[in-house]
N, C-alpha and C positions, 0 to 999 in steps of 0.2 A: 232834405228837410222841407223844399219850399214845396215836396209832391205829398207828402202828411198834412201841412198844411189846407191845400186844395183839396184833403180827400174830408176834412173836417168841413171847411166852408162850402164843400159845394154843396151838403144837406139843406142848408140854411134855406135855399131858394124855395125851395117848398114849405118850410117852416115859418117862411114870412108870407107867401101866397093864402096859407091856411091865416094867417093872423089878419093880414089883408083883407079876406072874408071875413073873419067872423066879425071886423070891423065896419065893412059898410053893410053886411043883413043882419047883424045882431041876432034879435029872437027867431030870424028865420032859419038859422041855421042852428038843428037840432045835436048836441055835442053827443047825447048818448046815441041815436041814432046810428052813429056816424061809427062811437064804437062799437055796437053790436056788431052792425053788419063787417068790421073788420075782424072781430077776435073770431066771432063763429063762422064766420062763411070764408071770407078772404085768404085768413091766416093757414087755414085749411091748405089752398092753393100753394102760399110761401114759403109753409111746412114740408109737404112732398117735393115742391121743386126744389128745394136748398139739399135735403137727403136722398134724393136722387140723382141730382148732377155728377157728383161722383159717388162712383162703386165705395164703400164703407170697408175700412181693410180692419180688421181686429187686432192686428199686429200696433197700429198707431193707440190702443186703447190707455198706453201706459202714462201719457201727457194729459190729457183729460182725468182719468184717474187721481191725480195730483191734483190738478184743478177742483174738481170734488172735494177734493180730502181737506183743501184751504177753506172753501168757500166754509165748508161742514165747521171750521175749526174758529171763523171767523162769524159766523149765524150765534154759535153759540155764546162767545163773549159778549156781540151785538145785543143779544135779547135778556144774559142777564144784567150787563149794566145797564142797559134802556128801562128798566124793570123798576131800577131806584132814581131813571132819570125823569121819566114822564109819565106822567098820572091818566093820560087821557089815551083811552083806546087807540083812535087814532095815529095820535102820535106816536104811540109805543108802537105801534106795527110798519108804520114808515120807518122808524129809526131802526128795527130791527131788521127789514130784507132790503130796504132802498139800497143800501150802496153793493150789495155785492152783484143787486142786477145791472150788469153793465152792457154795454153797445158793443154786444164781442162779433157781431155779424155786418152789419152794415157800414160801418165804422171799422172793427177791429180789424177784419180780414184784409182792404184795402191796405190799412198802417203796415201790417206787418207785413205786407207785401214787398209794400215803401222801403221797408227796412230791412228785410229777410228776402225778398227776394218769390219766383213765384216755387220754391221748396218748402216754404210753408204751409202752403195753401192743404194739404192733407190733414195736416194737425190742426190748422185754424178751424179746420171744418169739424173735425170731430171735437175740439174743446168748443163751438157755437152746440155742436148736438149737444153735450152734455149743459150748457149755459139752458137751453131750453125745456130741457128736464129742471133745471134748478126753478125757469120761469114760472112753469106752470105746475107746479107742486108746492115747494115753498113758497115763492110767492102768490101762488092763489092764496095756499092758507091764511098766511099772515094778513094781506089785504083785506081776506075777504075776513078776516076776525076783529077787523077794524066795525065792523057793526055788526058780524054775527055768530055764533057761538060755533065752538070745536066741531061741533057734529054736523054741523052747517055746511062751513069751512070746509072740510074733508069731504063732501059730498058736493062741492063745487069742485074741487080737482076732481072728480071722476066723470062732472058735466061738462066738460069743456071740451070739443071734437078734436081743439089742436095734439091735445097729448097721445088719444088715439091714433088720431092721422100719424104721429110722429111714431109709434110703435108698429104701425104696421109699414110704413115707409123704410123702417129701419131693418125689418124680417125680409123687406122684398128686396134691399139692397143685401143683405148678407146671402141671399139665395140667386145673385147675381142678375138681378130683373133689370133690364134695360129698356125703359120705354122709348117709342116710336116718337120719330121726329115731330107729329102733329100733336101726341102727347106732352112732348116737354113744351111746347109752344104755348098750348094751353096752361099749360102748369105754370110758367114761364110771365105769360100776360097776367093773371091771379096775382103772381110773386107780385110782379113791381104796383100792381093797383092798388096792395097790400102796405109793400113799403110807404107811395109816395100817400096814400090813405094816412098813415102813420105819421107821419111828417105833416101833414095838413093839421091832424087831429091835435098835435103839439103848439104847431102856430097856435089854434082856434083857443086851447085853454087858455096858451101865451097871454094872450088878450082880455085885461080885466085882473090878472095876476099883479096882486099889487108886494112886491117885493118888503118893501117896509111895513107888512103886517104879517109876515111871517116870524114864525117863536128863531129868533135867535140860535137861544138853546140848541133847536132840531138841526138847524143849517148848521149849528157849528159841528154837530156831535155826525152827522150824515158825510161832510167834506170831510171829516178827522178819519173816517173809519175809511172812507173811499180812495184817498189820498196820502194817508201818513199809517195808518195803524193797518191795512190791508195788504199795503208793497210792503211796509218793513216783515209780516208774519211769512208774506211769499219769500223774500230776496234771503231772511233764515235759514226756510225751510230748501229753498232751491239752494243756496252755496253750502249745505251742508251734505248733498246726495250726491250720487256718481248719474250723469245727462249732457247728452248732448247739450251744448252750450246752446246752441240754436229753438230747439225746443224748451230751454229753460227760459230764452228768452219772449219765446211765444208764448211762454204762460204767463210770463212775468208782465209784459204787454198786456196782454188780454185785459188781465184781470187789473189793470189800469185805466181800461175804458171807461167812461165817463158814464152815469145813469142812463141806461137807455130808454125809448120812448114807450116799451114793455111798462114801465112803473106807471106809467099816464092809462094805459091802456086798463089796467089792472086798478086803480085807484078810482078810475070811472065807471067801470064796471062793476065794483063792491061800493060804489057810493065812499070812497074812503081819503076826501079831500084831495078830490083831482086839481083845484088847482093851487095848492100848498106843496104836492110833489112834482105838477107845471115848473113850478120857478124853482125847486131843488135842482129837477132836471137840467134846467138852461143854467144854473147857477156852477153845477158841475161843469156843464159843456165849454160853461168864459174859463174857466180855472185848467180845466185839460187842456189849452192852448199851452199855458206855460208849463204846466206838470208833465207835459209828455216827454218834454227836453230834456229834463231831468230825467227820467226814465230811460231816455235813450243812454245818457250817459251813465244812469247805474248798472247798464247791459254789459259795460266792460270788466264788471268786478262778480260776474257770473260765471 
């Protein structure tokens, strides 16, 4: 427990460095900036390193699979009760993808290491591919519909390089491409400039995020769906199938992971009240302290 723990707080150190900053230069510190150059350039780098480190084996494709199939079964309850819950663009499109994008890579893969052991780490990897697929598809959509129309929307998922980068990343590991040690280095330096980028960019919204001017409503219906209504539709679905207990737990995990910093990144880049899903995010992250324990302990009735 007290190694889940440390893998949670140690994010924090950069998430307050970034809030740090944008405390003492304020206006000099430009927040879209900061995301562009991460989603289109950086992510680029964090995309190919993360699907390249390990060979992608198709045999693991059946936990992911699942993963999918929940997310898919939970998008759509999300966006039609959101429908009769909130009137403002906005908020409908946060209430609708905000909780199922979750912190399944930086965050996820250490926990279930924590907990599973490094037998995991296969399946953690290919249920983050498929979370990334759900990132920049669904959630372009939905974000980016928060100020612009369907046909918009749909033609920013097919601008955005990381999904490329991640399709052809995925062809050159299935055709067994092994790049050169100066290659993953480079690739490698990208990743973490990427991550600890991300974590600044979270501080820097952090800051100015006034918690008690957030809709209620959204926080309550975002934690409900992230926390209560998303593990009860997984922990159904998964004690009802014939799986490895192990892998049922890495899905069950996963998809426990708290908002990841993807929704900031994605909110600031469609203009779609970045820092309203700022303090979702961090709101999820105080509450995953205790909900993880729980988690841990509904692993044994899997």
């Amino acid at each position: 427990m007290t190694s889940i723990i440390f893998s949670v707080l140690s994010i924090y150190i950069f998430i307050a460095l970034g809030f740090l900053a944008k405390m003492s230069f304020k206006e000099q510190i430009d927040d879209k900036t900061i995301t562009l150059i991460n989603v289109y350039f950086l992510q680029v780098f964090l995309t190919f390193w993360g699907l390249l480190l390990r060979p992608i084996d198709v045999t693991l494709l059946y936990a992911p699979s699942i993963y999918l199939f929940i997310v898919a079964i939970v998008v759509i309850v999300s966006a039609l009760v959101a429908k009769k819950l909130f009137s403002d663009k906005k908020e409908y499109s946060i209430a609708t993808v905000a909780a199922i994008i979750g912190n399944t890579g930086n965050l996820g893969i250490p926990i279930n290491i924590a907990i599973f052991g490094e037998d995991s780490i296969p399946y953690t990897t290919v249920v983050n591919l498929v979370n990334v697929f759900v990132v920049y598809t669904i959630g372009v959509y939905y974000y980016s519909r928060g100020t612009f129309d369907a046909k918009t929307s749909l033609m920013n998922i097919v601008k955005l390089p990381i999904l490329w980068a991640a399709i052809i990343a995925i062809i050159l590991s299935i055709n067994h491409y092994e790049p050169s040690q100066i290659i993953q280095n480079t690739l490698m330096m990208g990743a973490y400039a990427s991550m600890t980028m991300q974590l600044f960019l979270f501080g820097i919204y952090l800051y100015g995020t006034k918690i008690k001017e957030i809709s209620k409503t959204l926080t309550l219906w975002v934690m409900s769906i992230k926390f209560l209504i998303l593990p009860s539709i997984t922990f159904l679905i998964l004690y009802n199938i014939e799986l490895d207990s192990m892998i049922k737990g890495i899905i069950f995990i996963e998809l426990m992971m708290p908002l990841a910093i993807a929704n900031v990144n994605l909110a600031s880049l469609y203009e779609c009240s970045p820092r309203l899903v700022t303090a979702l995010v961090f709101v999820s992250s105080f509450m995953f302290l205790g909900f993880i324990f729980v988690g841990v302990w509904v692993l044994g009735f899997l």
